[in-house]
C-alpha positions as CSV (number, residue, x, y, z in Angstrom):
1,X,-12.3,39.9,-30.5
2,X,-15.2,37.9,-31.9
3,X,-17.8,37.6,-28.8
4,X,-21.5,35.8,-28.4
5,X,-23.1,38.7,-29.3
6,X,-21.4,38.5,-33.1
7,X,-22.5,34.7,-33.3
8,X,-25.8,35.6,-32.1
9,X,-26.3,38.4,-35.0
10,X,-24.7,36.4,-37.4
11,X,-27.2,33.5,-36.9
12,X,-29.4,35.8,-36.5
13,X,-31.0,34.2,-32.9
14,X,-30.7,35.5,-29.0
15,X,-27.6,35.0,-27.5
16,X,-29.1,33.2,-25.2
17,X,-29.8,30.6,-28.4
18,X,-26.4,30.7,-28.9
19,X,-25.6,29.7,-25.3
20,X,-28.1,26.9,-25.0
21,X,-26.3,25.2,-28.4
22,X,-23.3,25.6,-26.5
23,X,-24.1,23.7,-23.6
24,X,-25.5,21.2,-25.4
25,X,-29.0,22.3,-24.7
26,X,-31.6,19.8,-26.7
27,X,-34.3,22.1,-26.5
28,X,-32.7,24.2,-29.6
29,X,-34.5,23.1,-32.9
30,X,-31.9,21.4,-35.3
31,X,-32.1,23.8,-38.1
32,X,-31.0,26.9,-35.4
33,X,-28.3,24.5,-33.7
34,X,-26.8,23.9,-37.4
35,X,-26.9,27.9,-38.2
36,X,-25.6,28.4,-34.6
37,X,-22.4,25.7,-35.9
38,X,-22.0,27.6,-39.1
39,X,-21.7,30.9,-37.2
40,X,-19.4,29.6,-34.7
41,X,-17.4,28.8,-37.9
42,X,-17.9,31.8,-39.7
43,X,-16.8,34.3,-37.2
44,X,-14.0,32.3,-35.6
45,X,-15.6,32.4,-32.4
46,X,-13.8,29.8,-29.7
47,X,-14.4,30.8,-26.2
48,X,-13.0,27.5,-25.1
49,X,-12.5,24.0,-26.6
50,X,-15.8,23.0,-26.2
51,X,-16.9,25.5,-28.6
52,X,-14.6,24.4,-31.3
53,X,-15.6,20.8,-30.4
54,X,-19.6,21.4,-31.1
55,X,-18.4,23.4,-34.1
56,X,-16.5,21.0,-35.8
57,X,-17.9,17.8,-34.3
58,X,-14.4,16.9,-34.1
59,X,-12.6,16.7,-30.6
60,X,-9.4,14.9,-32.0
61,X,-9.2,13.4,-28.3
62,X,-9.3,9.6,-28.0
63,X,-10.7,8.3,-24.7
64,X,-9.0,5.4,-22.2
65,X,-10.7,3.6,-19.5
66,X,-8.9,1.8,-16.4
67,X,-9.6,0.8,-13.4
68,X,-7.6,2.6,-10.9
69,X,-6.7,-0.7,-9.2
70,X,-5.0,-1.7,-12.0
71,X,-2.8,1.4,-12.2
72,X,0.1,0.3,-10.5
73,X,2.7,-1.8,-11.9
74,X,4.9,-1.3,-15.0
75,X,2.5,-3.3,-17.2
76,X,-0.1,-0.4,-17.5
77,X,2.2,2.4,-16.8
78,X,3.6,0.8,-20.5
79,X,0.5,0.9,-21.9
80,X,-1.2,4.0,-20.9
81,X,2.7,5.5,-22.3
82,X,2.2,3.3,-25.4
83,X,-1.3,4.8,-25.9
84,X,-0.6,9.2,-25.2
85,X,2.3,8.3,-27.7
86,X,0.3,6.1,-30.4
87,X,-2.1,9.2,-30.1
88,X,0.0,12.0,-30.3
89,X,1.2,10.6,-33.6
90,X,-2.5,10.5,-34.7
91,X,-2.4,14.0,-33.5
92,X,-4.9,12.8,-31.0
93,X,-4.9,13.8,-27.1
94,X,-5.3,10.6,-24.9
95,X,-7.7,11.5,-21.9
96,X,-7.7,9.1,-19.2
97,X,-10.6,8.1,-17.2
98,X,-10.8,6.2,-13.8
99,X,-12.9,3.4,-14.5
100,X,-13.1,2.7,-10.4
101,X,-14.4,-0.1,-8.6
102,X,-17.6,-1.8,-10.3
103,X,-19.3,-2.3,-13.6
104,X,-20.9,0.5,-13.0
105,X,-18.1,2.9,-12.4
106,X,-16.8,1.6,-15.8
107,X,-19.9,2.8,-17.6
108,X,-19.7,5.6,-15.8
109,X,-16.3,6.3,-17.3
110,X,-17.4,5.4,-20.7
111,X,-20.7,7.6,-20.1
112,X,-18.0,10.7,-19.4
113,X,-15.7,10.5,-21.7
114,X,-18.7,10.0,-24.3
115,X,-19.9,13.7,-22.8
116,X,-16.7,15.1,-23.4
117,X,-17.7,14.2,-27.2
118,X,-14.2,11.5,-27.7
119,X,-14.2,10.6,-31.3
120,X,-13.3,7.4,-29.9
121,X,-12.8,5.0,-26.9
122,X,-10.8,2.4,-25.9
123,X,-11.6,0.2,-22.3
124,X,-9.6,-1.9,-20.4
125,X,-12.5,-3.5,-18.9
126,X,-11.8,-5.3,-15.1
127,X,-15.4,-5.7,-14.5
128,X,-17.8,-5.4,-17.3
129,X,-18.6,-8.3,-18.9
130,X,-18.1,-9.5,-22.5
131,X,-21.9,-9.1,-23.0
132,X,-22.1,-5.7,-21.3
133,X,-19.2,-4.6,-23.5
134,X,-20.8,-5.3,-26.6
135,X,-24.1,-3.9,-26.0
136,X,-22.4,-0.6,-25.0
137,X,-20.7,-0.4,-28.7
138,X,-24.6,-1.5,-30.3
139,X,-25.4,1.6,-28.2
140,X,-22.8,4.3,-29.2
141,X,-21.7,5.9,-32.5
142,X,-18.4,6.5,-30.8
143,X,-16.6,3.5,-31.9
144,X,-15.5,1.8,-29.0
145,X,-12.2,-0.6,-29.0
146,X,-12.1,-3.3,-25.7
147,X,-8.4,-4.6,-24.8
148,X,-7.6,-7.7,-23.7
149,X,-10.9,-9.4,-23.5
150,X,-12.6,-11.5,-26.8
151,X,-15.9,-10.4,-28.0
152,X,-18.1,-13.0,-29.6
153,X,-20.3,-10.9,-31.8
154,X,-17.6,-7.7,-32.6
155,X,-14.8,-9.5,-32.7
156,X,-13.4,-6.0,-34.9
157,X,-14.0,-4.3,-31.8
158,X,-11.4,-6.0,-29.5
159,X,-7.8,-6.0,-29.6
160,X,-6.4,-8.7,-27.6
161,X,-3.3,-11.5,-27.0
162,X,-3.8,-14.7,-27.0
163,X,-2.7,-15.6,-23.2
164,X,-3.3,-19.1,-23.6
165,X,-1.3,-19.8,-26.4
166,X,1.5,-17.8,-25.0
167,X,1.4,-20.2,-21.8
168,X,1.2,-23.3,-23.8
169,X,4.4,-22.1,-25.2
170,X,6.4,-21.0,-21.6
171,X,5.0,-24.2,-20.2
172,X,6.3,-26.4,-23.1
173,X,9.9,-24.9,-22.4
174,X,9.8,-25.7,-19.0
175,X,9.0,-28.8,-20.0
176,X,12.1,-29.3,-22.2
177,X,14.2,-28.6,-19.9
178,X,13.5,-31.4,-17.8
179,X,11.2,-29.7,-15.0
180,X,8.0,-31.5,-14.2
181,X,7.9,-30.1,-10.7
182,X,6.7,-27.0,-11.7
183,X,4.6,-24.6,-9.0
184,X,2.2,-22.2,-10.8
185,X,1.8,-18.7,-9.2
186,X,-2.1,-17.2,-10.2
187,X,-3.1,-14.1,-11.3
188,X,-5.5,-12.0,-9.6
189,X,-8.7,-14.1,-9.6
190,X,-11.8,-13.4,-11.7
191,X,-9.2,-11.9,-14.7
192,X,-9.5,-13.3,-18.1
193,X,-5.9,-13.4,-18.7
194,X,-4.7,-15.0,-15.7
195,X,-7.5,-17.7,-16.5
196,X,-6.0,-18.4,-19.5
197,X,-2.4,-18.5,-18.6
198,X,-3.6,-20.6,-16.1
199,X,-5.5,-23.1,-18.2
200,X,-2.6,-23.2,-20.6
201,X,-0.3,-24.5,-18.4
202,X,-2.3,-27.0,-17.3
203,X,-3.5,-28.1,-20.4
204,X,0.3,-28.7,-21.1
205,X,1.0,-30.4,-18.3
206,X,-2.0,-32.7,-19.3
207,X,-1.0,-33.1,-22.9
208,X,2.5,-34.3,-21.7
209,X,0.8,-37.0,-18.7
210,X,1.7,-34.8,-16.0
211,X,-0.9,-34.5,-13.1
212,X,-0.2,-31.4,-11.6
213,X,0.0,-31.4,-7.8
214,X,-2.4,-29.0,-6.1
215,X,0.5,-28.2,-3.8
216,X,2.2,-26.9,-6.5
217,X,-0.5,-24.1,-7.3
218,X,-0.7,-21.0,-5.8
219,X,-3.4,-18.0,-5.7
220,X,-2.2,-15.1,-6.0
221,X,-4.3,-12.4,-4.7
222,X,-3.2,-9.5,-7.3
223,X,-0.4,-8.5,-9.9
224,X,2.2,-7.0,-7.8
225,X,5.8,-8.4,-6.2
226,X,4.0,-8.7,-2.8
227,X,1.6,-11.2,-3.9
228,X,4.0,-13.6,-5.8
229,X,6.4,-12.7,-2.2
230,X,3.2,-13.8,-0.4
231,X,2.6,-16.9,-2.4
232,X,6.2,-17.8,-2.4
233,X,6.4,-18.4,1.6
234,X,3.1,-20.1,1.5
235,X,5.1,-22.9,-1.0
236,X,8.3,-23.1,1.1
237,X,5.6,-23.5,3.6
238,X,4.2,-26.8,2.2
239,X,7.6,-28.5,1.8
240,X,7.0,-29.7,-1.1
241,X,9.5,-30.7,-4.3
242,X,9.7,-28.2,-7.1
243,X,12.5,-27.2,-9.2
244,X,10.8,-24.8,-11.1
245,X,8.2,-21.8,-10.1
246,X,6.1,-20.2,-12.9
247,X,4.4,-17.0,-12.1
248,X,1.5,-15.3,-13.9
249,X,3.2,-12.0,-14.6
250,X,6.8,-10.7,-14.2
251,X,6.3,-8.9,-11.0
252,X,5.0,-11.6,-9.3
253,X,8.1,-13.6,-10.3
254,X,10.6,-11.3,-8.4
255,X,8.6,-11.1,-5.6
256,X,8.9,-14.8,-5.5
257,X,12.7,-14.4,-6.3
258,X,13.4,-12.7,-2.8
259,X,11.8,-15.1,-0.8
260,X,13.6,-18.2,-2.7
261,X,17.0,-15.9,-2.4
262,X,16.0,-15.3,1.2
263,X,16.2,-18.9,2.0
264,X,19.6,-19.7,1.1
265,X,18.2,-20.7,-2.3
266,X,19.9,-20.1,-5.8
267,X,18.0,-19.1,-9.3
268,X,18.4,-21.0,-11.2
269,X,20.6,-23.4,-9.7
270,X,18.2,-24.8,-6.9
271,X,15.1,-23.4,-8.5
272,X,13.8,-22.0,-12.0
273,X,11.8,-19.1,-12.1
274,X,9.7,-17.7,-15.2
275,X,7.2,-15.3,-16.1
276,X,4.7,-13.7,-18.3
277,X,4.7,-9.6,-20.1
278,X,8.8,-9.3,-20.3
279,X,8.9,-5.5,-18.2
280,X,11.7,-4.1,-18.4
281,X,12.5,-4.5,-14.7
282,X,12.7,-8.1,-15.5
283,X,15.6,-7.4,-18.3
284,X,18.0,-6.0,-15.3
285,X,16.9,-8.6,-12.3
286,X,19.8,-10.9,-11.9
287,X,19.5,-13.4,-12.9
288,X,17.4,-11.7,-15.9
289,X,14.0,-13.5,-16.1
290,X,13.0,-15.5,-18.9
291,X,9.2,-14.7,-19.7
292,X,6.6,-14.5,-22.6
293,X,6.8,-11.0,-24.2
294,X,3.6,-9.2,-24.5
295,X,3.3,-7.0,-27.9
296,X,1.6,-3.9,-25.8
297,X,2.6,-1.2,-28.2
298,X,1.5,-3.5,-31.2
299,X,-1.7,-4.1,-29.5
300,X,-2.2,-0.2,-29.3
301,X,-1.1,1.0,-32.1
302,X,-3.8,-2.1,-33.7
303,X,-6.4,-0.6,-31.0
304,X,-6.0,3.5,-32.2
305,X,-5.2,2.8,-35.7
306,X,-8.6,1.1,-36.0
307,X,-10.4,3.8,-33.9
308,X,-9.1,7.0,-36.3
309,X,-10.4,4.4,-39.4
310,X,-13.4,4.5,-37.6
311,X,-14.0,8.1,-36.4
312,X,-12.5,9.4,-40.0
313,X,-15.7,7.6,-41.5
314,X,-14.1,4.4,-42.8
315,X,-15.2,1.0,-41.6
316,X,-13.7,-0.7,-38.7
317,X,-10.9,-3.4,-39.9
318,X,-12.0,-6.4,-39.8
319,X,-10.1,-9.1,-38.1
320,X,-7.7,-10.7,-37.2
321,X,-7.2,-8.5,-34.1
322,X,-5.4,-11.2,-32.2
323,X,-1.7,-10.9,-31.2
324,X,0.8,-13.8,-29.7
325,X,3.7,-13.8,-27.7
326,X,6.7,-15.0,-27.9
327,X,9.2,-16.4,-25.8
328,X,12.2,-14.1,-24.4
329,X,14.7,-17.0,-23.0
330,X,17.3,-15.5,-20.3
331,X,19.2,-16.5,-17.2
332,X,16.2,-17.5,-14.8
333,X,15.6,-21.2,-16.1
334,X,18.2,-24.1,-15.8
335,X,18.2,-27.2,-17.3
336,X,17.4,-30.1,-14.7
């Protein structure tokens, strides 16, 4: 079995050279780190995967960053699948990293997964800003891909859907069908795409003379069924007239669903309901819930496929990296 000692003599330096290259020591001179590489090679010497990475400069590992509040909830459960399978067919390993509470934890992640030498890195950003985002890929090598969030000056460096338009087009239905009473359930506050499907729905509403009725809108405080259960009492609450409830994601929407259900109420008969990302939960909820469909394995496969360009040496596509939804029309709505 090759050891240290063989690398050593074969680069002809200590072993102790040897291990300082290894650990990523900077205090080796670059002409002894790059014989130490060659030997490495040479010999066949791979104590561990961090040997082989050094070696080869290659780690053939692509690096994910999410918060861990946004880990629950079939939306990112689909996408972290999406992206270990998009890999895996890259012949990639996915490593996932916690990108915690603050900014600053989501550097941190970045920072790690950088030290565990990633060829590349994709975020999923909840609290770094556009701004921050970009300088961190001015700062890097490692090409860096950011989901779900537009980047004014590397715009091939985001992957993203275009949430507004999608609402425009959900809203527009509604519309159609004869419901200007509609409530609008929110997305967690602060996040960029429940902004926009926010703003799209009330741009439609504008667009068509409809003043929307701050009665009729509701904050949710977070993605899950509880908040859009939460929200839904808080309407029944107000008493007001609606025929229609949009909420900002699909689980929200069922959440809603129980309370309506609960009250004596009848979906679609006495109320629509709709919602945004088509899960698959939403496919088997009876009545099955019309919603926007959210291409999350096209956006990842756009998102990896760029990042293997990138670490193979090419240049990163250049845009459009943009992706719509579409309508998936179902049993939920009614026609008023």
């Amino acid at each position: 079995m090759v050891t240290i000692l063989d690398v050593a003599k074969k680069a002809g330096v200590s072993k102790a050279t040897v291990s300082r290259v290894l650990n990523g020591k900077n205090v080796v001179r670059e002409d002894m780190r790059q014989r130490v590489f060659r030997a490495i090679e040479e010999t066949g010497f791979s104590p561990n995967l961090l040997a082989r990475q050094l070696a080869t400069r290659k780690t053939n590992s692509i690096g994910l960053v999410i918060t861990n509040s946004l880990y629950q909830g079939p939306f990112f459960s689909e996408m972290t699948y999406q992206a270990a399978s998009c890999s895996e067919k890259h012949q990639r390993q996915l490593i996932l990293a916690d990108g915690k509470n603050s900014a600053q934890d989501e550097r941190n992640a970045i920072g790690m997964l950088l030290a565990l030498r990633c060829e590349a890195i994709i975020v999923y950003p909840k609290f770094l800003s556009a701004e921050a985002l970009e300088t961190l890929i001015e700062q890097y090598e490692t090409p860096i891909i950011v989901i779900n969030r537009k980047l004014p000056h590397h715009q091939n460096h985001a992957v993203y859907i275009e949430h507004y338009h999608s609402s425009q087009l959900m809203t527009q239905y509604l519309l159609d069908q004869g419901h200007t009473r509609i409530a609008f359930i929110a997305g967690l506050p602060g996040s960029p795409s429940g902004e926009q499907r926010l703003a799209g729905f009330l741009d439609t509403l504008k667009a068509a003379g409809i003043e929307h009725d701050e009665a009729l809108r509701l904050e949710g405080d977070w993605w899950t069924p509880e908040s859009g259960y939460r929200a839904a009492k808080t309407l029944l609450a107000r008493n007001v007239d609606v025929t229609c409830v949009l909420a900002a994601n699909d689980d929200m929407a069922i959440g809603a669903a129980k309370v309506f259900l609960d009250a004596g109420k009848r979906v679609p008969q006495d109320i629509s309901l709709a919602g945004f990302d088509d899960m698959l939960i939403g496919r088997y909820f009876s009545p099955a819930l019309t919603t926007v469909h959210v291409p999350i394995a096209a956006i990842i496969q756009d998102a990896i496929g760029r990042l293997v360009a990138a670490s193979e040496g090419d240049a990163m596509p250049t845009p459009p990296c943009q992706h719509q939804g579409h309508l998936v029309i179902r049993d939920s709505v009614a026609r008023r």
